[in-house]
Backbone bond lengths (Angstrom), bond angles and torsions (degrees), N, CA, C in turn:
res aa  C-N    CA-C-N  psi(-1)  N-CA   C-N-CA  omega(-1)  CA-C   N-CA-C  phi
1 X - - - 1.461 - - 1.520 109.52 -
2 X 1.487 128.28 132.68 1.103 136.68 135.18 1.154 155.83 -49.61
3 X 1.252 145.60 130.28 1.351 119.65 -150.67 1.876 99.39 -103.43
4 X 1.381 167.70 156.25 0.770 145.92 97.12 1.414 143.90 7.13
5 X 1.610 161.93 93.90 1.236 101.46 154.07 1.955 101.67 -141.43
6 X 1.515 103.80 145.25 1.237 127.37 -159.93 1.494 93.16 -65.13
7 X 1.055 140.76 71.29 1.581 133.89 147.16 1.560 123.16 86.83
8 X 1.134 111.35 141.70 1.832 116.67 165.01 1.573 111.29 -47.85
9 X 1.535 97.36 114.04 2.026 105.95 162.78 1.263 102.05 -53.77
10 X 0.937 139.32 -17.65 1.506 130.42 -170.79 2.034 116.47 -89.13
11 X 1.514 93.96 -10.95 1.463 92.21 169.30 1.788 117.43 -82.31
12 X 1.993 83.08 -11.95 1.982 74.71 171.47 1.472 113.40 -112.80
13 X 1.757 119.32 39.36 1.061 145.50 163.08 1.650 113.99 91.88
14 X 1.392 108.95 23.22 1.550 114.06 -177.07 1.523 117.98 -63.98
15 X 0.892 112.37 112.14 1.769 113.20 157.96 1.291 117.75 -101.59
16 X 1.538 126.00 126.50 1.448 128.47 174.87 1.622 105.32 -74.86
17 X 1.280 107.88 141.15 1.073 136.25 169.66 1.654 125.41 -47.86
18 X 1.245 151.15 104.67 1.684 120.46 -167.08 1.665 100.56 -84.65
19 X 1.044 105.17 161.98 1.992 133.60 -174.22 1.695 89.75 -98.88
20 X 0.756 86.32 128.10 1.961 111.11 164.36 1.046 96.54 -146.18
21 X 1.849 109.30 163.25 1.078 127.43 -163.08 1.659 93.60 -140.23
22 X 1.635 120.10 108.27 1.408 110.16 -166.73 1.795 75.94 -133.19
23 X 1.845 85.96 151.32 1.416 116.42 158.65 1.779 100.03 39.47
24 X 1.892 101.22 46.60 1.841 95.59 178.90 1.220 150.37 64.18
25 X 1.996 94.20 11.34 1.249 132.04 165.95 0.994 120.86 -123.73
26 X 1.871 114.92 170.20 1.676 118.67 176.33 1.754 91.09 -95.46
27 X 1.506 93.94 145.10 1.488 97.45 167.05 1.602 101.52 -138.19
28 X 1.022 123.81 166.31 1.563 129.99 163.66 1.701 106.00 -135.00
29 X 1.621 86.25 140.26 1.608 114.24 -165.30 1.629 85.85 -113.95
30 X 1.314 119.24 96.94 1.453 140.26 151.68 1.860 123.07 -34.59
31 X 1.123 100.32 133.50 1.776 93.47 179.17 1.938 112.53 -45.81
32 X 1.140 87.72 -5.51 1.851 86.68 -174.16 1.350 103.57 -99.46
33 X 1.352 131.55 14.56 1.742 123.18 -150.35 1.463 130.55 41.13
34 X 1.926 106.35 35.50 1.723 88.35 163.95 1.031 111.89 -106.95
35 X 1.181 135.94 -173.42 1.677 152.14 -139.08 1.227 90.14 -156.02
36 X 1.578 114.02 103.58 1.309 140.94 168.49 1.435 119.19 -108.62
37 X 1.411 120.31 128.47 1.454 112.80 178.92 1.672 101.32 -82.72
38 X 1.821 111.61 151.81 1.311 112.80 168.29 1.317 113.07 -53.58
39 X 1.435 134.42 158.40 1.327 148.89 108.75 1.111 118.82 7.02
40 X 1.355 107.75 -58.09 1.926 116.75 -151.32 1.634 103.63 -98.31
41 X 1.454 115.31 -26.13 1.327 124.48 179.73 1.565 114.96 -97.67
42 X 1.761 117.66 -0.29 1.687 139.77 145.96 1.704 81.80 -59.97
43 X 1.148 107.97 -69.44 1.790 105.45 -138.26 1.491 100.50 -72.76
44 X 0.994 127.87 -29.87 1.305 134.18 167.11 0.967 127.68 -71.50
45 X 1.246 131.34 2.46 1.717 146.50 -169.79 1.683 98.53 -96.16
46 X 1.371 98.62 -24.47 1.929 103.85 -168.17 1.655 111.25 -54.84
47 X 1.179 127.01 150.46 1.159 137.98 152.51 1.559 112.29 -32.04
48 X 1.070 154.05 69.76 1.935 136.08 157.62 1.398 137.71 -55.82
49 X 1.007 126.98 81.98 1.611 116.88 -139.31 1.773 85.75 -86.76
50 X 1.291 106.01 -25.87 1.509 96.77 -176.25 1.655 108.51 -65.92
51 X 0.947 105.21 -37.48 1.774 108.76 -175.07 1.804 99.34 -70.02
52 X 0.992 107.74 -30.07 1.965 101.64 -174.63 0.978 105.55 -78.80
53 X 1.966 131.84 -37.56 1.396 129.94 150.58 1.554 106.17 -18.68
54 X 1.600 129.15 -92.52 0.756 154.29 -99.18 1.546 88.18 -107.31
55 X 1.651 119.87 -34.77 1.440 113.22 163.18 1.454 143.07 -16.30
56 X 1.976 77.53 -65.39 1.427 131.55 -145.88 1.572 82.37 -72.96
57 X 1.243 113.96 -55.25 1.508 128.16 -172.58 1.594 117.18 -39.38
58 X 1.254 91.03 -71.05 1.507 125.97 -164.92 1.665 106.39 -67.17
59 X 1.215 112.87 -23.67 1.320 134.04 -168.29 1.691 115.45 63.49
60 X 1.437 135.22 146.77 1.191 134.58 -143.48 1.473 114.56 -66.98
61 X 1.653 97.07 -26.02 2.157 94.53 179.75 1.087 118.10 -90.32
62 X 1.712 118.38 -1.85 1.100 139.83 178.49 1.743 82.60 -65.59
63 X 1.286 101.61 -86.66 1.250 132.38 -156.00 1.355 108.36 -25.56
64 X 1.716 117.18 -53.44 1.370 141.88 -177.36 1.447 112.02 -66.57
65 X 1.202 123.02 -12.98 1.143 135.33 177.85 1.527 105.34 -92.31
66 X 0.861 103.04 -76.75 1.768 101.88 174.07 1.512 121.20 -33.84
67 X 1.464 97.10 -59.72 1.775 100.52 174.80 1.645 114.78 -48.04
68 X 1.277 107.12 -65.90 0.999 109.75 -177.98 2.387 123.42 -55.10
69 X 0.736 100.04 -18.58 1.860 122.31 167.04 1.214 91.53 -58.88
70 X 1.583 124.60 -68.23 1.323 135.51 -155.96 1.137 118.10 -80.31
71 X 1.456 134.46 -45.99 1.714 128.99 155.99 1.889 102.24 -62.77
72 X 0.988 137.77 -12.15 1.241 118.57 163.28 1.664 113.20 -84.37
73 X 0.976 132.02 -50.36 1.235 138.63 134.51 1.343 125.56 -2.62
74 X 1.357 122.00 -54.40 1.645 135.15 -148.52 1.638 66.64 -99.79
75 X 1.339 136.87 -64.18 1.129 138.45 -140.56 1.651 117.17 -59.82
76 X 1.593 108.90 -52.14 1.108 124.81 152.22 1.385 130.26 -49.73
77 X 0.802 114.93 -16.86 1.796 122.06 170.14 1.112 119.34 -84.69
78 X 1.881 126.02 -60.14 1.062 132.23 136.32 1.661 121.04 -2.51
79 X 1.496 103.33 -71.25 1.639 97.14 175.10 1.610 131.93 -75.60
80 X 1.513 82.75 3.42 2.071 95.54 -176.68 1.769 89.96 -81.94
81 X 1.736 110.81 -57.84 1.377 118.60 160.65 1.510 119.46 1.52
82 X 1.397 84.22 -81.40 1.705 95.06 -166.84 1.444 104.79 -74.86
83 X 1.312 126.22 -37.63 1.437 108.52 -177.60 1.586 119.13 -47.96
84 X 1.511 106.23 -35.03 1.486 115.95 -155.61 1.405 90.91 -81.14
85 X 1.453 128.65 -37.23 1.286 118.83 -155.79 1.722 95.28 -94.89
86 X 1.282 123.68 6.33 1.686 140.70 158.05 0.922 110.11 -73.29
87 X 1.403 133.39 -46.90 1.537 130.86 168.53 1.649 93.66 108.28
88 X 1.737 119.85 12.77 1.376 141.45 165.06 1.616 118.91 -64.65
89 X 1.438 93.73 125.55 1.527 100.18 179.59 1.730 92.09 -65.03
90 X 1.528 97.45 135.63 1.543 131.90 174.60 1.751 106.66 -61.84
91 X 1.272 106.78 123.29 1.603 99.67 153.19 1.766 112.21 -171.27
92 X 1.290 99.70 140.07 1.988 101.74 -169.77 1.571 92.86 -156.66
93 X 1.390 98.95 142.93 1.607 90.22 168.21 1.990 97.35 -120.46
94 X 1.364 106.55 46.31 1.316 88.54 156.78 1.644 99.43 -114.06
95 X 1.670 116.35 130.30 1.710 125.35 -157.81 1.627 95.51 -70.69
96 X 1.668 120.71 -32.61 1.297 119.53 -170.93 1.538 112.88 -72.37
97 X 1.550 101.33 -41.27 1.567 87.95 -172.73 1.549 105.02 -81.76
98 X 1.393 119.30 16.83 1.887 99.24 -163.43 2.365 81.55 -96.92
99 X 1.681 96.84 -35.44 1.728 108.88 174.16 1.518 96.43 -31.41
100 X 1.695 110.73 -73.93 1.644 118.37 -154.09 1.499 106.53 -76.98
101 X 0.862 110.02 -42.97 2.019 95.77 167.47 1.790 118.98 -67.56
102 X 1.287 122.22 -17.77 1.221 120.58 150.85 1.578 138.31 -74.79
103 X 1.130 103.01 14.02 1.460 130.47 -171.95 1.922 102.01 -129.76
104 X 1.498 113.66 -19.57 1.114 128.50 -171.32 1.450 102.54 -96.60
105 X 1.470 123.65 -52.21 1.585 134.19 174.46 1.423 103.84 -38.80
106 X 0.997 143.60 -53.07 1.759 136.38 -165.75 1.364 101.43 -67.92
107 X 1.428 126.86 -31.92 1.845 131.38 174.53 1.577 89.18 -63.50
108 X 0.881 139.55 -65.74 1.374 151.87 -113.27 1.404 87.39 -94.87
109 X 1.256 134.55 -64.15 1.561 140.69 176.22 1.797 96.52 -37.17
110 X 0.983 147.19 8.05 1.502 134.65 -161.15 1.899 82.00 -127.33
111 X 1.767 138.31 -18.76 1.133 152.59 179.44 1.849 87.85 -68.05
112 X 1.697 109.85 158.03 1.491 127.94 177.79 1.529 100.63 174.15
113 X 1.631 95.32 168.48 1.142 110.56 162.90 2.044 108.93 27.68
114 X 1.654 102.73 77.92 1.627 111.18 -160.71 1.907 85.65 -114.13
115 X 1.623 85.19 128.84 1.713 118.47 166.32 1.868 108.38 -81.48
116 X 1.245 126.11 -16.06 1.223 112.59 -161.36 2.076 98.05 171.59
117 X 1.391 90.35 143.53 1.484 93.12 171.85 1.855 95.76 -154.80
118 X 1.519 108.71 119.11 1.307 134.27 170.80 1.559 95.23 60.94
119 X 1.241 94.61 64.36 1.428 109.18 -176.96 1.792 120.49 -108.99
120 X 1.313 106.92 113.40 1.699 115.95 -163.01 1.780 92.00 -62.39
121 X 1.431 89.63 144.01 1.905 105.15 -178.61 1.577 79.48 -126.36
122 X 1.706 85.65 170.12 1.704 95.77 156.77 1.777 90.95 -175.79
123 X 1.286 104.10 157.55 1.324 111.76 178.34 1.662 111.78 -125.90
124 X 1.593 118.38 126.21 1.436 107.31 179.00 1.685 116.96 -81.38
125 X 1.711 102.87 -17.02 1.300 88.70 171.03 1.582 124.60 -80.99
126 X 1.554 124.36 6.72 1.067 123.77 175.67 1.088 119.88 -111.44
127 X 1.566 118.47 -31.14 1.333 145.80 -179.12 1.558 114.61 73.63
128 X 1.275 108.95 36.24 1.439 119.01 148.85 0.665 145.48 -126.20
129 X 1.662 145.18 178.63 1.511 151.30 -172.82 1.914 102.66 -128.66
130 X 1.972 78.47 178.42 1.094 85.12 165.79 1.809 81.44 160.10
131 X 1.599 108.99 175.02 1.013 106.27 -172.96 2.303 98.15 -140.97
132 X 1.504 99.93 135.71 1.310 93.68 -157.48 1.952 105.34 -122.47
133 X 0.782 75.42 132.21 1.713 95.81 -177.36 1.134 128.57 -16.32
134 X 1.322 112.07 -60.35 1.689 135.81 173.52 1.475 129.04 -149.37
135 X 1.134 111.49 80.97 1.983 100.66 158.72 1.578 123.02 -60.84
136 X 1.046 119.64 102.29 1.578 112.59 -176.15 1.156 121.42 -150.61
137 X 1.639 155.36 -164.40 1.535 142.54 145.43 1.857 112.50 -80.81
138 X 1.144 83.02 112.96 2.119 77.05 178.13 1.623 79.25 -97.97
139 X 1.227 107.43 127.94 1.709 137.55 165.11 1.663 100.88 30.01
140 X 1.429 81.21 64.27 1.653 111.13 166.36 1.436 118.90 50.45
141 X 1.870 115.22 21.58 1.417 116.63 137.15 1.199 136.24 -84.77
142 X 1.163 147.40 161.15 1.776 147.13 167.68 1.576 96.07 -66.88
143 X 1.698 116.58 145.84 1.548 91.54 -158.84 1.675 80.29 -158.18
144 X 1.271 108.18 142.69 1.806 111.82 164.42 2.111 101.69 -96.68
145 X 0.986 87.76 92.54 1.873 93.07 -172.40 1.892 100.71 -68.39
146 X 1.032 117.69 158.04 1.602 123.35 156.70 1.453 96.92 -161.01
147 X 1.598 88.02 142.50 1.437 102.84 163.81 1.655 142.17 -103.48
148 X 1.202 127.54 121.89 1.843 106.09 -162.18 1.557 97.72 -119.33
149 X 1.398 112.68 178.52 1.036 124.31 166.79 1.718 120.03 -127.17
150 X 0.932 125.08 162.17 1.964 106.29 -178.41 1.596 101.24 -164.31
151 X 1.186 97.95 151.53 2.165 91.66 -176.70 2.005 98.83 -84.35
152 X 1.351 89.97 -14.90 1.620 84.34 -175.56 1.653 95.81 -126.59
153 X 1.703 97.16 162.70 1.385 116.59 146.25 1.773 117.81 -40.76
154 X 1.166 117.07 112.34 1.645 134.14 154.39 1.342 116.70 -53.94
155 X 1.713 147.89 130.30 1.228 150.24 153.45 1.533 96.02 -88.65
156 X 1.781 113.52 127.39 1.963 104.18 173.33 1.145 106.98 -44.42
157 X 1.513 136.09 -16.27 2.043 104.83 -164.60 1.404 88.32 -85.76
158 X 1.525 140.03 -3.87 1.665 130.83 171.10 1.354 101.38 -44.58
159 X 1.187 104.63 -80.97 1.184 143.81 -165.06 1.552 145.24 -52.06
160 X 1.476 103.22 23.23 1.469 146.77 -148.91 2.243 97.17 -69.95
161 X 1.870 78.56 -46.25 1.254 87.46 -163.05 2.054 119.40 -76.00
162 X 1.112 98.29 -31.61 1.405 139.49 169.81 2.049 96.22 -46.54
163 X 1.314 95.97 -58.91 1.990 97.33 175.35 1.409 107.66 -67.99
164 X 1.619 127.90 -59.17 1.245 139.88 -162.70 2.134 96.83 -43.07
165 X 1.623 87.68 -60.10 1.914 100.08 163.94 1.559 112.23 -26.31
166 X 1.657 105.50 -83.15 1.155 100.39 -168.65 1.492 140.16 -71.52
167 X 1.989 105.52 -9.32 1.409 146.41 -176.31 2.102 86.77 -71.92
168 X 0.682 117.38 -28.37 1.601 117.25 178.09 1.291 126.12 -93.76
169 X 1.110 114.13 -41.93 1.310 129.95 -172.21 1.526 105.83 -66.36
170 X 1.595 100.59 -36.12 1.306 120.41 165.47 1.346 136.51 -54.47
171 X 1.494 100.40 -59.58 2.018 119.79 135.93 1.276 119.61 -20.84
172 X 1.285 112.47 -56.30 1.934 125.50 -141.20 2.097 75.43 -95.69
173 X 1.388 109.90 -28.26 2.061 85.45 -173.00 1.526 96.25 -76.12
174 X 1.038 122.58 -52.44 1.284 124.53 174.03 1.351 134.74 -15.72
175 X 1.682 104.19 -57.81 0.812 125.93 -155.41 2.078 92.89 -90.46
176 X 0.929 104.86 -11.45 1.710 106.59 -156.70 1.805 92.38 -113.39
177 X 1.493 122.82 -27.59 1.406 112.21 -151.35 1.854 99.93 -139.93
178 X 1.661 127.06 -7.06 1.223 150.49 -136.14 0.979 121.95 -6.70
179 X 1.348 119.67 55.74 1.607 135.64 163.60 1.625 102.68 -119.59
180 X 1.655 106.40 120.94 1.143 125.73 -156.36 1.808 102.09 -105.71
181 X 1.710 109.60 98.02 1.206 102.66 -175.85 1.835 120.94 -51.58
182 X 1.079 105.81 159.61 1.665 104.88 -174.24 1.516 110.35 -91.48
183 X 1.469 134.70 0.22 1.463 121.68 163.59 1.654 96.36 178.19
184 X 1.120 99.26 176.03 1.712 114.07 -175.43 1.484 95.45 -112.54
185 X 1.370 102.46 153.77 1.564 112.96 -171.86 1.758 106.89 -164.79
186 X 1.759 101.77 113.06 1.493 95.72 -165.29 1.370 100.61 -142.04
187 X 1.563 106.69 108.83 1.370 140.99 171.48 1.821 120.57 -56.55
188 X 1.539 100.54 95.01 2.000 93.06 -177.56 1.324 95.44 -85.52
189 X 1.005 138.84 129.13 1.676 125.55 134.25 1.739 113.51 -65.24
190 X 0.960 124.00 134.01 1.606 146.35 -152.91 1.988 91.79 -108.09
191 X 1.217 102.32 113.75 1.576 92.42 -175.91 1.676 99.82 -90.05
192 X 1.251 130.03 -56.09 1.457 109.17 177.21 1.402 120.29 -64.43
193 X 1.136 137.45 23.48 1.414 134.07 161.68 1.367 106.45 -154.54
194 X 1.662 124.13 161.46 1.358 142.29 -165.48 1.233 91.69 -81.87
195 X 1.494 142.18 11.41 1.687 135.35 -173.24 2.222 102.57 -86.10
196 X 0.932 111.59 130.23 1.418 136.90 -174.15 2.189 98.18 -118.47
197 X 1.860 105.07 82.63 1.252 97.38 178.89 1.519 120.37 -75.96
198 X 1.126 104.57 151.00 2.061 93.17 165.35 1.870 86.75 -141.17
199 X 1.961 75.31 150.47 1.533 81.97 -165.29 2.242 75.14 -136.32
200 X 1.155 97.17 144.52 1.789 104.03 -161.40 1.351 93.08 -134.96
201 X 1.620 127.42 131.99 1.435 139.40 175.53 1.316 107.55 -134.55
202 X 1.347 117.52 126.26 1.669 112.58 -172.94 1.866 97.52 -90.23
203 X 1.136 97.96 151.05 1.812 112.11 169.00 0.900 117.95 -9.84
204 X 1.818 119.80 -68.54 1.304 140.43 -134.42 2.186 90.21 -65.71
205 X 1.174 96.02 -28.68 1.755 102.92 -174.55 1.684 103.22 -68.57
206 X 1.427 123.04 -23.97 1.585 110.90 155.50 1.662 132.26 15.73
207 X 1.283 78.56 -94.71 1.550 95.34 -171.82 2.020 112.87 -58.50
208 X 1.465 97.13 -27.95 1.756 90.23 172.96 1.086 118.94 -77.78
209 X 1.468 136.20 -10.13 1.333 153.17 -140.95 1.872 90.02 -100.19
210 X 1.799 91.41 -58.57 1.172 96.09 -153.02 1.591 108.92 -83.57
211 X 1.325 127.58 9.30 1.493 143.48 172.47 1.296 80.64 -90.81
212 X 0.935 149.71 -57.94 1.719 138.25 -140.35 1.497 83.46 -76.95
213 X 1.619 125.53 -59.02 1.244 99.73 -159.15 1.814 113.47 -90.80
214 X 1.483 133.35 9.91 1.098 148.69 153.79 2.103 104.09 -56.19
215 X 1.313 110.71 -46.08 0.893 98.46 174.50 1.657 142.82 -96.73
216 X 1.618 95.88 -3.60 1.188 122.16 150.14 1.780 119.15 -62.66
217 X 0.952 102.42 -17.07 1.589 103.82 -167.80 2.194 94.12 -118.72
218 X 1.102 108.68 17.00 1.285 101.22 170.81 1.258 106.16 -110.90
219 X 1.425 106.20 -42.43 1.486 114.82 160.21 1.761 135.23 -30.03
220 X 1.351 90.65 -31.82 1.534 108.35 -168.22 1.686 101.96 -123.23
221 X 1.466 123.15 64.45 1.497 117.12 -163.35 1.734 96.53 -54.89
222 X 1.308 134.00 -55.32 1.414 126.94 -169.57 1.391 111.45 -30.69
223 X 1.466 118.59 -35.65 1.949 113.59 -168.51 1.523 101.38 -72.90
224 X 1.203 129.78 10.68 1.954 113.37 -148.12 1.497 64.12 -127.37
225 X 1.790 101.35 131.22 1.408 107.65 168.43 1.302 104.20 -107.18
226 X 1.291 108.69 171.80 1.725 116.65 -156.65 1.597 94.45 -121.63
227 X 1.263 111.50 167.38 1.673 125.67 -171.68 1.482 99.31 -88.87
């Protein structure tokens, strides 16, 4: 299979944003010179009481060990992702992530006709960034795609933060290109089992997404940059 994809963002004047990493965060420095905090480092700023449980448990090098497996992991998949949906000859020598993105490819065949892959957004009315996986048609809708990885099965009330993500990214195309994708759609591959979740939110859920994370970010006055 071939992948589609409808043309360079940059013929409708797109410039990506660059990623810096200031004061132990992601930030993005916008074609205009502003200083936007990520998305993912908003959502990650939150309190997890379940993860400090699970620290406490595991004990901390435990802990650091694991995490770190798993963003290397998540990371490598991600780039199996994009290669495949590049129409890029495949190659990784980590054996686990080549398992979970081959369990990921049969989701991925339902991807076409692609606007963007790991493509920096940013919104001035929010004053953030972030950079999002896939703009494309998943089975011939306009779609904000992301891809995750997880050692377990996800229940949606997990996964709150994961929409708020893609509920923006969704915003931020909008807002940058005004073609308003038609739903969010975010693919886990499940590492202890052959299960490949998709969890699908149409548009119209927008506006709740983006209160959740408006008020996530009031919570935390330091992330809201000032003029």
């Amino acid at each position: 299979m071939e992948f589609y994809h409808l043309g360079d963002l940059g013929d409708n004047g797109y410039e990506p944003s660059k990623r810096e990493t200031r004061d132990g965060g992601r930030v993005y420095v916008t074609p205009q010179g502003d200083v936007y905090p990520s998305i993912t480092s908003i959502l990650g700023g939150q309190s997890k009481p379940g993860i400090e449980v699970w620290r406490k448990k595991v004990g901390e090098k435990e802990a650091n060990r694991v995490m770190k497996e798993s963003s290397e992991l998540g990371t490598a998949v991600h780039e199996l992702c994009e290669k495949y949906l590049y129409n890029f000859p495949l190659r990784c020598n980590n054996p686990e992530a080549v398992e979970v993105f081959n369990r990921l490819r049969f989701r991925l065949k339902n991807i076409n006709n692609i606007y963007g892959l790991e493509t920096t957004l940013h919104s001035d009315m929010l004053r953030v960034a972030g950079t999002a996986d896939c703009i494309a048609e998943y089975n011939g809708i306009l779609s904000l795609i992301d891809f995750k990885t997880s050692r377990k099965p996800k229940r949606e009330e997990w996964i709150e933060d994961y929409y708020i993500q893609t509920m923006f990214y969704a915003a931020a195309f909008y807002e940058m290109f005004g073609a308003l994708p038609e739903q969010v759609v975010i693919l886990i591959a499940v590492r202890e089992s052959n299960e490949v979740q998709t969890f699908i939110k149409p548009i119209g859920e927008l506006d709740k997404y983006m209160d959740k994370l408006l008020t996530i970010m009031k919570n935390n006055p330091t992330i809201i940059q000032q003029d």
